[in-house]
C-alpha positions, 0 to 999 in steps of 0.5 A: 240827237239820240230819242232816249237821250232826254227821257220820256215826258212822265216823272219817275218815283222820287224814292227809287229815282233819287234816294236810292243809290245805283246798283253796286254789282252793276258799278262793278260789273261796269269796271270790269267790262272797262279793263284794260284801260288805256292807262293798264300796264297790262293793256297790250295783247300779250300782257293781258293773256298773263293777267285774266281779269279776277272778279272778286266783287259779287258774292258768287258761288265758285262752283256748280251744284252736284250732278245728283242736285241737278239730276233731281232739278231736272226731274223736277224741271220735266214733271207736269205739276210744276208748270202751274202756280204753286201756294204763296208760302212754297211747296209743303215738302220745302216748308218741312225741310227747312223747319227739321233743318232748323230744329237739327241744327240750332236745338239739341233736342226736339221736345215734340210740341214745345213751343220753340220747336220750328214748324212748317207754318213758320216757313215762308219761301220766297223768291229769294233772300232780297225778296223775302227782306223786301217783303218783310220790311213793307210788312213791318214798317210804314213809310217814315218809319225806320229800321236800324241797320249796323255799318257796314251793311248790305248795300240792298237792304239800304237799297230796299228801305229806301225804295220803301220810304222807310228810315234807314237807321246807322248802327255803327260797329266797331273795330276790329271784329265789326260788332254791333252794340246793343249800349248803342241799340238802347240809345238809338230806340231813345231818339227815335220811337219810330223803329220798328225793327233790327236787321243782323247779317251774320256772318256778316256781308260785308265784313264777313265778321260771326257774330257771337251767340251771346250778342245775338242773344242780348240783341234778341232780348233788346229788342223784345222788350222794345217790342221791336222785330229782330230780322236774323239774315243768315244766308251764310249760315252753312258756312260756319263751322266748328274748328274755325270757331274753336280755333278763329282763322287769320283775319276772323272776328274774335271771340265769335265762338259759337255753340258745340252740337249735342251729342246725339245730335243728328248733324253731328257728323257734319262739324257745323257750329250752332250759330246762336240758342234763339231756337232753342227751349230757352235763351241763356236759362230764360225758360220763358223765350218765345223766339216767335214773339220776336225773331224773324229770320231771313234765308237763302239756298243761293250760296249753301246750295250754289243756285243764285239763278234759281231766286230761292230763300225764305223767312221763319217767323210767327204765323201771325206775321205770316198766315194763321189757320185754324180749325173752324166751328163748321168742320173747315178751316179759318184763315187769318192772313197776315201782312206777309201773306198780303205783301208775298201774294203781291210781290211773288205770287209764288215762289221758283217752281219749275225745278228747285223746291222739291229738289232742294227739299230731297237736297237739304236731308240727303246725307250726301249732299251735306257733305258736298255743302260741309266741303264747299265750307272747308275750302272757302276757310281754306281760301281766306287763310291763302288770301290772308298769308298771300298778301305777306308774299314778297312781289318782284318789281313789275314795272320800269321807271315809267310805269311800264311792264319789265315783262309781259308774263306773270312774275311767277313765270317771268325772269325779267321782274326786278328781285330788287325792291320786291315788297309784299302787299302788306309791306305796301299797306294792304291788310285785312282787316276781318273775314267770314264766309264769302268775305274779307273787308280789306283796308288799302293803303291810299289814305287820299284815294277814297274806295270807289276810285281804288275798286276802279283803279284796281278792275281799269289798271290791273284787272282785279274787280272788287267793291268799295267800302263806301258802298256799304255805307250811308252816302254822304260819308266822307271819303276817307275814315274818320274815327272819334278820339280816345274817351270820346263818345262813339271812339272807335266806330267806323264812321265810313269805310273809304279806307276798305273794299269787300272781296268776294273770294268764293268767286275763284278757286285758290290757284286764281287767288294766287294771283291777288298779291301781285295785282295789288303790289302792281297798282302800289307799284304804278301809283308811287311812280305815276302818283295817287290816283293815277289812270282813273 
């Protein structure tokens, strides 16, 4: 018998070992070391060299940073300095950059001094986008009490709530744009006096959905007169722009239109869209909005600035909630240390030195470098309309009675599929249903199949890795969507997602993506023959 086989004679934490759920990107990544599978009809050597395996699961930037990016991270790599620690909150350089990024993108005039104008002692960098909502979370709430969390969600921050012993409340969305309520925020604050917090991700992660201003804006006031924090995620913030909120890509949430930037405005050369007014001078005509007596928001440089393995985010809040210097009586300084200076010093330390503040600091101001992150914004639009208009492409018939392949190469190179019966992915069922930023929430047609075993079948049968639907839900959903009826309370909202899976396409160029419709008419293909559910 194996010495590792029965576990060491120590317990483990309840709260990480029981209630929180396995790592979903390892699950996937476990599906995808698995193909192909036995039962794959493109298992044999010469089919497999004609299908790759397309991982479409994590959210992964799909290309490098620019050689000038990476010329300053190794200038800053072989620098002396930034060998040792560094200040908790991040270098002075960094907290600067991200505070006139914020108030050139989301105000149309800096009023010096104004209240609502961001400052670097509102800046908080951390080790990443997931470090500073863990960080956050542990420094607003108590274990039994709760933070509310619209589904889908973001698997990690259920993750992260859990671990915590802190209540994770559903916010469910509704059909089709995603769209939390705040109808439905107001009666959850009822039942339950114990939240102490909202989180939003927008544009969302899973959905991809842009939540318009006008329902941040009514989120922001609700919660300010709760007396509650509204956590802001906005990792894919960068990726908004302009024309699409003009004009709302195939498969995009709609009415997200945000706000045009002033004329003047030093980003206009960049058509990025102003997300939302909660930095501005005033909310909606509310010139008395303070967003620091409300508003937390999270970041991260991972996606805009293509470095996921440099853990690299931040979070802007008040300096209260942070840490509050002011000018002492005896000529120094006084400093109050909130919960997050506690939790951070804790957790982080400090954050990444070695090589990516500075650089992302010269990074975030470099009028060149804008333009590489405007670019990377256009083909990733680019990207969801070809992913969208690719599952209306009509596929040849790959397989024989049996299941087998009529041809081992692709059937854009193959004369040996069959033209007869060619469906495309929609004809077969699949559709997407919203997408944004890196994402797009697809429903597949296997109403008894629930997700996880669609995402297995589809990386085990036919080399496409995704992630299910139920990942981003509370577990105990049931397998397969259930909605309340017409004229019932809650008609409408998504219940669970075991009809839908979450496709990252930032993780491949368009020519790769091209071969999507093809993977998911196979495995429609192979499971009318075999039946559902079949080789997993």
């Amino acid at each position: 018998m194996s010495s590792t086989s029965s576990g060491p004679a120590f317990a483990f934490n309840p709260l990480l070992h029981h209630r929180t759920i396995d790592p979903p990107v390892q699950i996937g990544a476990q599906w995808a070391r698995s193909y192909p599978g036995t039962s794959s009809p493109f298992a044999a050597k010469s089919a497999l060299d004609a299908h790759p395996l397309l991982n479409l699961a994590q959210g992964v930037p799909g290309q490098a940073p620019t050689k000038d990016f990476l010329d300053h991270i190794a200038n800053e790599t072989n620098a002396e300095y930034s060998h040792g620690y560094g200040p908790v909150f991040g270098h002075a350089a960094i907290r600067k950059a991200v505070a006139d990024d914020l108030n050139r993108v989301y105000r149309s005039a800096d009023l010096p001094g104004h209240r609502n104008q961001v400052q670097p002692h509102d800046v908080a960098i951390t080790a990443g986008c997931n470090l500073a909502f863990a960080a956050t979370v542990l420094s607003l709430a108590a274990p039994g009490e709760a933070v509310v969390v619209p589904t889908p969600w973001y698997f990690n921050h259920f993750m992260t709530l859990s671990s915590f012993g802190i209540d994770t409340v559903p916010l469910p969305t509704a059909q089709p744009d995603f769209l939390p309520s705040t109808d439905a925020l107001k009666q959850l604050l009822r039942d339950n006096p114990k939240i102490k917090a909202v989180i939003l991700v927008t544009p969302n992660n899973p959905t991809g959905a842009l939540y318009p201003p006008a329902l941040i804006h009514d989120f922001a006031r609700t919660c300010r007169d709760a007396k509650i924090a509204l956590l802001l995620d906005e990792t894919y913030r960068d990726f908004v722009l302009a024309e699409d909120e003009a004009r709302p890509e195939i498969g995009s949430s709609s009415g997200a239109k945000g706000t045009a930037l002033a004329e003047g405005s030093p980003s206009t050369s960049l058509p990025l869209g102003r997300p939302h007014e909660v930095f501005q001078e005033s909310m909606d005509g509310d010139s008395a909005w303070n967003w620091r007596q409300t508003v937390i928001q999270l970041f991260s440089f991972s996606k805009s600035y293509a470095i996921p393995g440099h853990r690299l985010g931040g979070v802007v809040a008040h300096p209260a909630f942070l840490q509050q210097v002011t000018p002492s009586a005896t000529g120094g300084e006084d400093v109050a240390f909130g919960p997050m200076a506690k939790a951070l010093d804790n957790l982080q330390i400090g954050p990444p030195r070695t090589d990516t503040q500075r650089a992302v600091a010269w990074a975030m101001a470099d009028e060149k470098q804008r333009e590489w992150r405007l670019s990377t914004a256009r083909e990733l639009r680019d990207r969801r309309v070809a992913f969208k208009q690719g599952l209306s492409r009509k596929v040849p018939r790959r397989l024989d009675s049996d299941g087998n392949l009529l041809s081992t190469s692709s059937s854009s190179s193959s004369s040996s599929s069959s033209s007869d019966g060619a469906k495309s992915p929609e004809e077969w069922g699949w559709a997407v249903e919203s997408s944004g930023a890196y994402y797009a929430f697809v429903r597949h047609p296997f109403t008894s199949t629930p997700s996880e075993k669609v995402s297995e079948a589809l990386a085990k049968l036919v080399g496409v890795v995704t992630l299910p639907g139920t990942f981003f839900m509370p577990p105990g959903s049931p397998a397969s969507q259930h909605e309340a009826k017409k004229g019932e309370a809650g008609a409408g909202a998504i219940t669970d997602s075991g009809a839908r899976l979450r496709v990252s396409i930032a993780n491949v160029p368009t020519d790769k993506l091209d071969l999507l419709p093809e993977r998911l008419a196979v495995l429609s293909e192979l499971w009318q023959i075999k039946g559902e559910g079949w080789g997993v």
